[in-house]
ZAMAR-536282 format. One record per residue (C-alpha): residue number from 1; y, x negated, z. Coordinates in steps of 0.05 Angstrom, whole numbers. Layout:
BEGIN
<NUM <Y X Z>> ...
# end
This chain:
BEGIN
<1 <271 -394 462>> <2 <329 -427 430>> <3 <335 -421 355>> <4 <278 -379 353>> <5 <303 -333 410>> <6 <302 -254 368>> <7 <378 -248 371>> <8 <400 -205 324>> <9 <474 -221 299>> <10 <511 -171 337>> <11 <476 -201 396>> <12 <486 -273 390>> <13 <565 -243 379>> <14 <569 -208 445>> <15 <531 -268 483>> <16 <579 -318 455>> <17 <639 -276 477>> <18 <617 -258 545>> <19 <599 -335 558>> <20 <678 -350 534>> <21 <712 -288 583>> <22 <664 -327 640>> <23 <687 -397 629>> <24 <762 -368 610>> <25 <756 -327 674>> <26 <738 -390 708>> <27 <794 -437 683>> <28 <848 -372 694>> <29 <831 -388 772>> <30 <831 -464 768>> <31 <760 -469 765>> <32 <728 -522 721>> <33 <657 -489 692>> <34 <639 -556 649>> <35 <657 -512 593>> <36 <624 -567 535>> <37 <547 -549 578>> <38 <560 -480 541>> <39 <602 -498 476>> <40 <642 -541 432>> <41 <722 -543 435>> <42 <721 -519 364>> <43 <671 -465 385>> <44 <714 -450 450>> <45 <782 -438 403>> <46 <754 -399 357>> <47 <735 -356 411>> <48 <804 -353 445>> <49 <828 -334 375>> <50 <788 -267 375>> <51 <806 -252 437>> <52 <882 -271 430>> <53 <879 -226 354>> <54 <849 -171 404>> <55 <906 -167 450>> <56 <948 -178 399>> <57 <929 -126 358>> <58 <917 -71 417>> <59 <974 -87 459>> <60 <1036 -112 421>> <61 <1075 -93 355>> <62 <1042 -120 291>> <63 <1045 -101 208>> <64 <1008 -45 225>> <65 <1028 -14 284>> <66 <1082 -12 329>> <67 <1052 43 374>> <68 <1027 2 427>> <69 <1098 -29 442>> <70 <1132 46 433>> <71 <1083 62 486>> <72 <1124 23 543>> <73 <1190 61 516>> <74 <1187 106 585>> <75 <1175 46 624>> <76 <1226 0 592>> <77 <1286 64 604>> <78 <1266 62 674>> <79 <1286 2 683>> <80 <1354 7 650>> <81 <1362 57 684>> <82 <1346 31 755>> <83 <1386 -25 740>> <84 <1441 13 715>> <85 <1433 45 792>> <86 <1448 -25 823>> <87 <1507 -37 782>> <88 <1533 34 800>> <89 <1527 30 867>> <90 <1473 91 869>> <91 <1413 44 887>> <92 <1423 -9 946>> <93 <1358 -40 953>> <94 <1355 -123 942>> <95 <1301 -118 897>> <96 <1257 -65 872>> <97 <1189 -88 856>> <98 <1134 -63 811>> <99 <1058 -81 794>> <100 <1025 -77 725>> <101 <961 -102 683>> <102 <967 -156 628>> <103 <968 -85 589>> <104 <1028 -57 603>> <105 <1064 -112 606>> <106 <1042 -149 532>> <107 <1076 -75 497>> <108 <1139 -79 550>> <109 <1153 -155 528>> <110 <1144 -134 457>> <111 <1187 -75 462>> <112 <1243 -119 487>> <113 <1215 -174 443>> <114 <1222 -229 486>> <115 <1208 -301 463>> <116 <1146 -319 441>> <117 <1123 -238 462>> <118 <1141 -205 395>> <119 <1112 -237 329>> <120 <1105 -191 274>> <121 <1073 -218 199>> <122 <1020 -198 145>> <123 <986 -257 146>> <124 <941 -258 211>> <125 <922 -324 205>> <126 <986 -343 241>> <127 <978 -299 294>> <128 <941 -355 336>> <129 <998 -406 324>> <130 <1052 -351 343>> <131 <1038 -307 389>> <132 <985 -333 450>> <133 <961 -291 507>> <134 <957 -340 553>> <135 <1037 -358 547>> <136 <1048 -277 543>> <137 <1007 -259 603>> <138 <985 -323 651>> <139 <954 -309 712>> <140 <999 -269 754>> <141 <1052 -261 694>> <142 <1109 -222 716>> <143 <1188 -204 684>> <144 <1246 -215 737>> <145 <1308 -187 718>> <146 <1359 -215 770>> <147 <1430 -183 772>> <148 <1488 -226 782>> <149 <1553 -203 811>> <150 <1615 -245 794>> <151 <1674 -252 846>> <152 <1705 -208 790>> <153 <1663 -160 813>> <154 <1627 -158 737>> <155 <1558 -161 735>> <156 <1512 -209 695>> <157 <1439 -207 693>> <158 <1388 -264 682>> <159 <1315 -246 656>> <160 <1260 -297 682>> <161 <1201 -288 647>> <162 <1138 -316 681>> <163 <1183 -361 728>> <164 <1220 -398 670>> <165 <1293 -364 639>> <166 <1290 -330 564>> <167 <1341 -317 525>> <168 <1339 -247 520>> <169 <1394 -233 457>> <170 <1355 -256 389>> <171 <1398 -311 359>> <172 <1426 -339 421>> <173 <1377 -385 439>> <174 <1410 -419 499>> <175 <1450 -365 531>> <176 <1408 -345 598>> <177 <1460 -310 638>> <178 <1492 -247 597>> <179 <1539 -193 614>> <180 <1501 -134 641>> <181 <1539 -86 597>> <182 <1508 -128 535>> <183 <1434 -132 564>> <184 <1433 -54 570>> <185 <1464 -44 502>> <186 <1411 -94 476>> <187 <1356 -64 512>> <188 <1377 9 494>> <189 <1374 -6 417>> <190 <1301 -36 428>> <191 <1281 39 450>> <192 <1245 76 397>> <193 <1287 108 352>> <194 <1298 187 372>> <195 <1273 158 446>> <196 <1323 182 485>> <197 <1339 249 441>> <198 <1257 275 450>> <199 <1276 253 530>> <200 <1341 290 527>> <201 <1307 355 501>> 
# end
């Protein structure tokens, strides 16, 4: 037992993470599991930072790929486009709701590269100070996009992500509420290029 246990390498690797996603799990659900019976803090980050490179790497735009981000293209038109409806008049429901996994929504934040959701360098050892799954995708994350109409009658939309207001225009940092007309031009030009050309065909 203990040291002398016949782990091979790979083993002691896959023990060590499944321990972590059990006392992550735990703490994800407000439990305390007395994580220091099982490891030390440095232990424990070191950890998270696998697992955060992981998502990183398979879910959201990086150096060397962008794919999984262009993946949420479709998704991210659709909801142009449904807003677009509510603006127009076409679509008269209050709110339109849909559910996804922490993996479709880590590419759909990077495709519209919302704070702290879209990190892109060549130096990984960064990543972990940048980009952090558990501010990208809490518990129960979730992207509100809340349209505004003005006694003008123009519309404005606000996007809430994970309960708290983002900017969504890079280099604006403290304007929350923006024209409509400017979100979708904004969120249009984050499509993929050719995007809407392969839909249009």
């Amino acid at each position: 037992m203990g040291a002398d246990y016949p782990f091979s390498k790979n083993e002691k690797k896959d023990i060590a993470m499944a321990v972590y996603k059990v006392v992550a799990g735990c703490r994800a659900m407000s439990i305390d599991p007395e994580a220091e019976q099982f490891m030390t803090l440095p232990e424990y980050n070191s950890l998270w930072s696998i697992m955060n490179m992981h998502h990183y790497l398979t879910h959201s735009a990086s150096s060397l790929s962008s794919a999984p981000m262009d993946m949420s293209a479709a998704l991210l038109n659709e909801l142009i486009t449904t807003m677009e409806s509510a603006v127009d008049g076409t679509n008269r429901y209050s709110a339109m709701l849909r559910f996804g996994h922490a993996e479709t929504l880590m590419p759909l934040f990077a495709l519209m590269r919302l704070p702290g959701c879209y990190y892109i360098t060549d130096n990984f050892d960064t990543v972990a100070l940048h980009w952090l799954d558990f501010q990208v995708v809490p518990m129960a994350a979730n992207l509100q996009m809340i349209l505004l109409r003005a006694k003008s009658g123009k519309y404005y939309v606000r996007f809430d992500l994970n309960e708290r207001p983002v900017p969504l225009i890079p280099g604006e940092p403290t304007l929350y509420i923006i024209p409509w007309e400017s979100a979708r031009e904004y969120l249009t030009r984050c499509l993929p290029s050719g995007f809407l050309d392969r839909r249009g065909s």
